[in-house]
LOZA-913884 format. One line per 10 residues: number of its first residue (from 1); for each residue x, y, z of N, C-alpha, C. Coordinates in steps of 0.2 Angstrom, whole numbers, plus 5000, padded with zeros to 4 digits. Layout:
BEGIN
NUM	X:Y:Z:X:Y:Z:X:Y:Z | ...
//
This chain:
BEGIN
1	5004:4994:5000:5000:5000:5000:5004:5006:5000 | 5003:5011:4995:5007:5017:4995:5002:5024:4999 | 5003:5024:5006:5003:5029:5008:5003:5037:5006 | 5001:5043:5005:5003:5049:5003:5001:5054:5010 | 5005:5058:5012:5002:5062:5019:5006:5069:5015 | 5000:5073:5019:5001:5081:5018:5008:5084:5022 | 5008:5080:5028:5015:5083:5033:5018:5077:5038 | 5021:5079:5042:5025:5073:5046:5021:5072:5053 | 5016:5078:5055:5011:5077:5057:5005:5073:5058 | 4999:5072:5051:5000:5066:5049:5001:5061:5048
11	5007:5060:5046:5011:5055:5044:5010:5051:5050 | 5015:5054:5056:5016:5053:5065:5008:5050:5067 | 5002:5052:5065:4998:5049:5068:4996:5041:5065 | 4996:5042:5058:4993:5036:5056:4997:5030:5056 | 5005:5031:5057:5010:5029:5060:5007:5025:5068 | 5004:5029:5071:5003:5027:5078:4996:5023:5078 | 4992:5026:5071:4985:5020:5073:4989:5012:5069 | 4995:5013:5066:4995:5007:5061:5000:5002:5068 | 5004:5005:5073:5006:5001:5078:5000:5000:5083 | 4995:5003:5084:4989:5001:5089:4987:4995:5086
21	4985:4997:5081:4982:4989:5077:4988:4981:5076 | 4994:4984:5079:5000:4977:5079:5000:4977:5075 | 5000:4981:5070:5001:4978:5061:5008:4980:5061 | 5014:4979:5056:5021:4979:5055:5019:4983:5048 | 5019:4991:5048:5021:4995:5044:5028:4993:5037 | 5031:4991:5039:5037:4991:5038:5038:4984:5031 | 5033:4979:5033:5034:4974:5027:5028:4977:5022 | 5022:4980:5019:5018:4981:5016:5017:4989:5013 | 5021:4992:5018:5019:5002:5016:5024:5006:5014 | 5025:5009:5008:5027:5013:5006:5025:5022:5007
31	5029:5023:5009:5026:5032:5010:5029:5038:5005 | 5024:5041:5006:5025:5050:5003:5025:5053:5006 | 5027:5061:5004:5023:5065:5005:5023:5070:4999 | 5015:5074:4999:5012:5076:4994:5017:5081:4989 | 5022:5083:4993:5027:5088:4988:5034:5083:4983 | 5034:5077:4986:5037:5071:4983:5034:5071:4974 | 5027:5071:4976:5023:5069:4969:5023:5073:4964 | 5027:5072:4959:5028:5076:4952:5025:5075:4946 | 5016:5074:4947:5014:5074:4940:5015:5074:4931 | 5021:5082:4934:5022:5084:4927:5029:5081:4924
41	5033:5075:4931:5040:5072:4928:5039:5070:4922 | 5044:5070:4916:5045:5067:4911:5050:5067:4909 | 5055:5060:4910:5060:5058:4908:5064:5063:4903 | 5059:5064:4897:5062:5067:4891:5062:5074:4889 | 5061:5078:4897:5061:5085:4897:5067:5086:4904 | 5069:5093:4905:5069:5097:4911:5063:5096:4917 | 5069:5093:4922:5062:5092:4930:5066:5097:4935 | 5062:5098:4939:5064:5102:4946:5069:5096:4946 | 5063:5089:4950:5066:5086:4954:5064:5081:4951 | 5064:5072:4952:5062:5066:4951:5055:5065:4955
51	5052:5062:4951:5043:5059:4955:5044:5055:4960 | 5045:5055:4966:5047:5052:4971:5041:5045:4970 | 5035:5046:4969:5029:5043:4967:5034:5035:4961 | 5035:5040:4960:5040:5032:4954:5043:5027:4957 | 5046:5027:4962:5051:5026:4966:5049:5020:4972 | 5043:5022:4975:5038:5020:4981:5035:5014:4977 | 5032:5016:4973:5028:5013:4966:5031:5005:4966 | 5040:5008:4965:5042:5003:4959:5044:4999:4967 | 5046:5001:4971:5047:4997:4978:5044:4993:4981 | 5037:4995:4980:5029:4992:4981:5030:4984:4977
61	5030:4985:4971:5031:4980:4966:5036:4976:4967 | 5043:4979:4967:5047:4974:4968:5049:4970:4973 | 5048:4973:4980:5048:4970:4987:5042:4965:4989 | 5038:4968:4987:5031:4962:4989:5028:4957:4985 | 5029:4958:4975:5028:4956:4971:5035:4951:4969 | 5040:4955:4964:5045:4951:4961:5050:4946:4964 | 5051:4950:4971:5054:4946:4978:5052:4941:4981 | 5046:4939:4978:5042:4934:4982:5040:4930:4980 | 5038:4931:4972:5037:4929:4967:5042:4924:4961 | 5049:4929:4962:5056:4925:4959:5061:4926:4964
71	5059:4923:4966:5063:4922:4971:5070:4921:4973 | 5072:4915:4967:5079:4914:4965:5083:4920:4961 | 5080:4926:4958:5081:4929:4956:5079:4939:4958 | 5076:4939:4961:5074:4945:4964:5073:4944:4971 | 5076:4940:4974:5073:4939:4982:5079:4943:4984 | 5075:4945:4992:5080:4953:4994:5082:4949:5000 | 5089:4944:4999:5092:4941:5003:5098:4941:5000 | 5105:4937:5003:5112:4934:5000:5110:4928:4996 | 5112:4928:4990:5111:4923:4986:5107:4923:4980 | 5104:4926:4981:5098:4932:4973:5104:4933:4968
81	5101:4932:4963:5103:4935:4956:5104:4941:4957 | 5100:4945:4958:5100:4953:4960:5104:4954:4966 | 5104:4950:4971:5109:4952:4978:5118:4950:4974 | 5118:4945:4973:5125:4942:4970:5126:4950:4964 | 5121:4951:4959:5125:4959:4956:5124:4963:4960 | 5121:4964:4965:5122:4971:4970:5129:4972:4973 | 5131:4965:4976:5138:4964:4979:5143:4966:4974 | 5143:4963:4968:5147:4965:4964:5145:4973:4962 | 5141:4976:4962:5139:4983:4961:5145:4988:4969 | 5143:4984:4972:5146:4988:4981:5151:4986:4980
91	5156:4981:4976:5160:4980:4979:5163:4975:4983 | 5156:4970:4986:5155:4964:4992:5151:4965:4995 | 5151:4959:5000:5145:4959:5003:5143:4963:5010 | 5138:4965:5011:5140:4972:5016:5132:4972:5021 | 5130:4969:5026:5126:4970:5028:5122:4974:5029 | 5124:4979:5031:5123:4987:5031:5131:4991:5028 | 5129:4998:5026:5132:5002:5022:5138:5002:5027 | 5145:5001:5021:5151:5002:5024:5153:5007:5025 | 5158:5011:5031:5161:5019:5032:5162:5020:5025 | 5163:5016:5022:5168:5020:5014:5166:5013:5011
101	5166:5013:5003:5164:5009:5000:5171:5008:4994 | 5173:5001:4992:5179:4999:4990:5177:5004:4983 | 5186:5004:4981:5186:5010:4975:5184:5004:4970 | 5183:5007:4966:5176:5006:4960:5170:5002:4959 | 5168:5003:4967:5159:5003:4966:5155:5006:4963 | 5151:5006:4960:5146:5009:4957:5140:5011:4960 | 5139:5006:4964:5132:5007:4971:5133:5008:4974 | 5134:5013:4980:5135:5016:4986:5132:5020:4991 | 5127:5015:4992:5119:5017:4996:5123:5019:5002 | 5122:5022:5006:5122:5025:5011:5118:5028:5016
111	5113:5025:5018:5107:5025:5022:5107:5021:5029 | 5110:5021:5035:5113:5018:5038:5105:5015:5042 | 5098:5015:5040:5094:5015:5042:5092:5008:5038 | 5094:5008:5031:5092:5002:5026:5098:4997:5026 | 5096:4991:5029:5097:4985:5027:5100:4981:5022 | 5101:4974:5023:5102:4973:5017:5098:4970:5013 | 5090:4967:5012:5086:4967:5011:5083:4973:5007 | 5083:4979:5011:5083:4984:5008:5087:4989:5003 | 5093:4987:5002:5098:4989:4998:5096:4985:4992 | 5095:4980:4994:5092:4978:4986:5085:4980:4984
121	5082:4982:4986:5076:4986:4984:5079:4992:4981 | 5083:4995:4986:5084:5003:4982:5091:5002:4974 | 5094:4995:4975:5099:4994:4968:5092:4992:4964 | 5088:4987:4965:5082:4987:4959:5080:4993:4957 | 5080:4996:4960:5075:5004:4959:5081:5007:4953 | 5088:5010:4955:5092:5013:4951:5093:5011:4947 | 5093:5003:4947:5096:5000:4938:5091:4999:4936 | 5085:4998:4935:5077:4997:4932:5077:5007:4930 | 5075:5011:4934:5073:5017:4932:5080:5018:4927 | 5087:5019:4930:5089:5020:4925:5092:5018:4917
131	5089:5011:4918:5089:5009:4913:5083:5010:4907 | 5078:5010:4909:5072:5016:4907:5071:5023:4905 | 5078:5025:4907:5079:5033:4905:5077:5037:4908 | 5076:5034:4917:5071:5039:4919:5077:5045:4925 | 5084:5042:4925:5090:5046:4929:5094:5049:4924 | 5092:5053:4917:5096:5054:4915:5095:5061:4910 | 5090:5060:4915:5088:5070:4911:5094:5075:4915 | 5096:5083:4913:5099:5086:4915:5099:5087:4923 | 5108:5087:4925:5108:5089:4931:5106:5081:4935 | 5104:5078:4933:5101:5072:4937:5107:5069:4943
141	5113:5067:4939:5120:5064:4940:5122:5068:4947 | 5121:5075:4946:5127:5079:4952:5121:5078:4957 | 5115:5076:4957:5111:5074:4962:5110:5065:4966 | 5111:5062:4959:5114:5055:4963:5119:5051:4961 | 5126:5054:4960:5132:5052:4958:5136:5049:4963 | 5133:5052:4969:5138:5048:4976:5136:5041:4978 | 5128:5041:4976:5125:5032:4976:5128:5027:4972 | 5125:5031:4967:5122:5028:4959:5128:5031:4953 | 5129:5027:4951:5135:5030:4945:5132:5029:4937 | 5129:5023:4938:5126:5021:4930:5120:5023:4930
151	5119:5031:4926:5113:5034:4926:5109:5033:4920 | 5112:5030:4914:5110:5028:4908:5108:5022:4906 | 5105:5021:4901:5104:5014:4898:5109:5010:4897 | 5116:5015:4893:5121:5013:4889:5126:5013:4895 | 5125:5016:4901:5132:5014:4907:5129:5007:4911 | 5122:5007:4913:5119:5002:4914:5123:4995:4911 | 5119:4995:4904:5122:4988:4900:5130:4989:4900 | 5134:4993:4901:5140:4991:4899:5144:4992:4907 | 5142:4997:4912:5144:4995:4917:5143:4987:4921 | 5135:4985:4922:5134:4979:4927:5131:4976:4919
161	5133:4972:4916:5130:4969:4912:5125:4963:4917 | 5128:4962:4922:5125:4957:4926:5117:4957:4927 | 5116:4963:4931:5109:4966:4932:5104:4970:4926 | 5109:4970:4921:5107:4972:4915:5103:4965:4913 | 5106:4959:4912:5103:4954:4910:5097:4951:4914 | 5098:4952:4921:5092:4950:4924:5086:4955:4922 | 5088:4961:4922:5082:4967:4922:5078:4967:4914 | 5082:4965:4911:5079:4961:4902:5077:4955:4901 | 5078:4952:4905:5077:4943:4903:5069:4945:4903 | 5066:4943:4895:5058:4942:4894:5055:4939:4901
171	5058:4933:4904:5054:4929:4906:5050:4935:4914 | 5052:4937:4917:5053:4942:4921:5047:4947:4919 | 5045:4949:4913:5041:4956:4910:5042:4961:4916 | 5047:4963:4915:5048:4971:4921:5046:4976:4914 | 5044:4981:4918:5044:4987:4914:5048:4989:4906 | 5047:4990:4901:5051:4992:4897:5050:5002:4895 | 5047:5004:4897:5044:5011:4898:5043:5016:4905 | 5047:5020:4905:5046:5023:4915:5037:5028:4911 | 5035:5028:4917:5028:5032:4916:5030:5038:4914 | 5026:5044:4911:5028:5048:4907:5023:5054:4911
181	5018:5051:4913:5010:5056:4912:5008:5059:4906 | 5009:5054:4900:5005:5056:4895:5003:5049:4895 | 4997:5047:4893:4993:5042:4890:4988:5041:4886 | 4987:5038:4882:4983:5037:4877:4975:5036:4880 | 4975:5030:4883:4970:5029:4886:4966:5025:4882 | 4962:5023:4883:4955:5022:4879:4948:5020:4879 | 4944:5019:4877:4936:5020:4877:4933:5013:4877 | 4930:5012:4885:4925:5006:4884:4918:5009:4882 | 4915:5003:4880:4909:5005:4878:4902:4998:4881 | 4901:5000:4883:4895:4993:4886:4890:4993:4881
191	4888:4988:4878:4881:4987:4873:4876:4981:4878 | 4870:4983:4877:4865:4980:4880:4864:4975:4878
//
């Protein structure tokens, strides 16, 4: 479930009715908040900032769906096809984020709050979105070059070919297009 709050206010409470109920926020809920969501993002223009909404979204899906579902292959443990390229993306294996990450990593998550479960959620996110072209509109880089280095389609395939092959394998159907907010759409019609 992807949560959106107006403030931290908010947030803090609903927070507090989701622990009253013993529910575990933490395996199922993704959060916002309303200044995150960028309707007008489009990959193929100039953005203030990236659609945080994209990100939560793709999280939502990969964590609770792809993770669970391909298990041998997107499960957010040691020994995943995605975990075995993440390591090789960091450098090794790293239970939580290293003081310093070996020279020529590429992923360099640094959120000492996110796990290792979780570090493969946020590498699925970076090389899926940027291999979609969704990291690599202007100015993008100087805002996540300290994590993430492979902001392209073409540094993707040629930097981690590994995760490139998994995030292409037909068998998988992951996204092939980042949402854009243009849609075509189209017309149902009910006949009696």
């Amino acid at each position: 479930t992807v949560h959106i709050y107006h403030n931290d206010g908010l947030f803090n409470s609903a927070l507090e009715f989701i622990k009253h109920l013993k529910l575990s926020p933490y395996s199922w809920l993704e959060l916002l908040f309303d200044e995150e969501t960028i309707p007008s993002f489009n990959k193929n223009s100039s953005n203030v900032r990236f659609d945080a909404s994209i990100e939560e979204v793709l999280h939502l899906i990969t964590h609770e769906g792809y993770a669970k579902v391909y298990d041998n292959a997107f499960g957010e443990l040691k020994g995943s096809s995605i975990a075995d390229a993440m390591d090789k993306a960091r450098g090794g294996y790293f239970e939580s984020p290293p003081a310093i990450y070996p020279a020529g990593a590429w992923y360099s998550y640094d959120d000492e709050t996110c796990e290792y479960d979780c570090m493969i959620t946020e590498y699925t996110y970076w090389a899926l979105t940027s291999l979609l072209g969704g990291q690599s509109y202007p100015g993008r880089f100087d805002e996540i070059g300290h994590e993430w280095q492979l902001n392209t389609p073409e540094r993707v395939k040629m930097g981690d070919p590994i995760v490139y092959g998994i995030l292409t394998d037909p068998e998988y159907r992951l996204p092939t297009i980042l949402p854009d907010g243009e849609y075509k759409g189209f017309t149902i019609s009910l006949e009696k």
